[in-house]
C-alpha positions in Angstrom: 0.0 0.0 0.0 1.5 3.2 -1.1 0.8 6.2 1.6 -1.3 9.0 0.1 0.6 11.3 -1.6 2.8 14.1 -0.4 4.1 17.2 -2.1 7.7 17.9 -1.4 8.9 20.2 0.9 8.2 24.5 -0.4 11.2 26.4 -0.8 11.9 28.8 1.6 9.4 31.6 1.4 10.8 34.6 -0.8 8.2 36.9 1.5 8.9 37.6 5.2 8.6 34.9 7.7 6.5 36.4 10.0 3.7 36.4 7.1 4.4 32.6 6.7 2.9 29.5 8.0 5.6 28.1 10.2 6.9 24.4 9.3 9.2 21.6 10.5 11.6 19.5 8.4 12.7 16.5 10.9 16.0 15.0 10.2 16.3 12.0 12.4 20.2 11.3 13.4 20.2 7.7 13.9 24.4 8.3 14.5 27.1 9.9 13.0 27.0 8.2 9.7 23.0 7.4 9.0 20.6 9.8 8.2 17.3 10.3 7.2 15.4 13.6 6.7 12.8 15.7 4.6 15.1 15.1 1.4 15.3 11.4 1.1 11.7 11.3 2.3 10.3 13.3 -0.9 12.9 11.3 -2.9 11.0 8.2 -1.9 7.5 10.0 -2.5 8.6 11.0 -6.1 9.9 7.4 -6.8 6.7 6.1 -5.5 4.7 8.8 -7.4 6.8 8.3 -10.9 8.0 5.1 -11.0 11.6 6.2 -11.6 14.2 8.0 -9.9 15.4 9.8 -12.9 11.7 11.3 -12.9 11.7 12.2 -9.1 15.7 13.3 -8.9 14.2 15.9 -12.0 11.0 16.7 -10.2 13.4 17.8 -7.2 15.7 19.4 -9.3 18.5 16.6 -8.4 21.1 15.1 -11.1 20.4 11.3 -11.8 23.9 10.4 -10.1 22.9 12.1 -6.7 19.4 10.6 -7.0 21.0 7.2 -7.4 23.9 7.7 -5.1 21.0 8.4 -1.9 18.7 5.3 -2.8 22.0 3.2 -2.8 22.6 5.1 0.9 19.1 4.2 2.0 18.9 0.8 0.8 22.6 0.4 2.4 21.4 2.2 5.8 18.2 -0.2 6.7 18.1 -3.8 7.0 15.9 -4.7 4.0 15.9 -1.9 0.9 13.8 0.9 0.7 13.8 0.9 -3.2 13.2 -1.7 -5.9 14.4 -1.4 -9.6 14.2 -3.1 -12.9 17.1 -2.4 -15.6 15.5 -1.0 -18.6 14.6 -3.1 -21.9 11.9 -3.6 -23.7 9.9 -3.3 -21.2 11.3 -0.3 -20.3 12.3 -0.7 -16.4 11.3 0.9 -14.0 11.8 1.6 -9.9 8.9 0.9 -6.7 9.3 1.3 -3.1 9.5 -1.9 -1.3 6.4 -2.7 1.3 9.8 -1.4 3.5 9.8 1.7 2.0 6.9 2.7 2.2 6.6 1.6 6.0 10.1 3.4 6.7 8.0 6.9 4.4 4.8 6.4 6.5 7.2 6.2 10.0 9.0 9.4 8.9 6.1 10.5 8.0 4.2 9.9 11.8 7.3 11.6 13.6 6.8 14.7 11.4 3.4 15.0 12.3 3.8 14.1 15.8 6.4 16.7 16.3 3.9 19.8 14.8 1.5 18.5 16.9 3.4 18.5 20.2 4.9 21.9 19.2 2.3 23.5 17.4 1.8 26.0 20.0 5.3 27.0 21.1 5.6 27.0 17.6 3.2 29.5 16.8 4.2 32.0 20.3 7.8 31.2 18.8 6.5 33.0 15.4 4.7 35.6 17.1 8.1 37.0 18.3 9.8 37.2 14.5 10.6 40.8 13.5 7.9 42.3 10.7 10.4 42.6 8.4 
């Protein structure tokens, strides 16, 4: 089952903060060398979304190679892949999350919204204090 859709992160807002809608990107540490955060989570979204991660790498603006180079970190970094792929052909290929991969997207996914929830109001008297700008 592939978790409902979610659009990648907005860039940052080109208008003043204080007139903006306050958001939190979680990147979890799991130690010094393993990672996981709002980048490889829309990576996984646009794979699941496209079907390819030369079509969600482009979709985020990323080159193929660094595209490739983080699913081969995240299948690497957990214990059963995150990402399945096809070589091309005549059938043409192609790329899926693993049932893994879209747990580990709905997990990230849960902490996210966990964390806005528990903060949502220190986040909001936190934003109240910006400078108008």
């Amino acid at each position: 089952m592939v978790p409902p859709a979610r659009l990648p992160a907005a860039p940052l807002p080109a208008a003043p903060l204080a007139a903006a809608t306050p958001r939190l990107r979680i990147r979890i540490v799991f130690d010094e060398a393993r990672f996981f955060g709002p980048g490889k989570a829309d990576l996984l979204a646009g794979i699941a979304r496209a079907g390819s991660i030369a079509a969600a790498g482009r979709d985020m603006g990323m080159s193929y190679k660094r595209a490739w180079d983080l699913v081969q970190a995240m299948n690497a970094m957990f214990a059963v892949p995150l990402v399945a792929m096809a070589r091309g052909g005549a059938n043409g290929g192609g790329t899926a999350l693993t049932a893994e991969g879209e747990q580990v997207l709905a997990l990230y996914h849960q902490v996210q919204d966990a964390a806005l929830g528990a903060g949502g109001v220190a986040l909001q008297e936190l934003t109240a204090k910006l400078n108008d700008i």
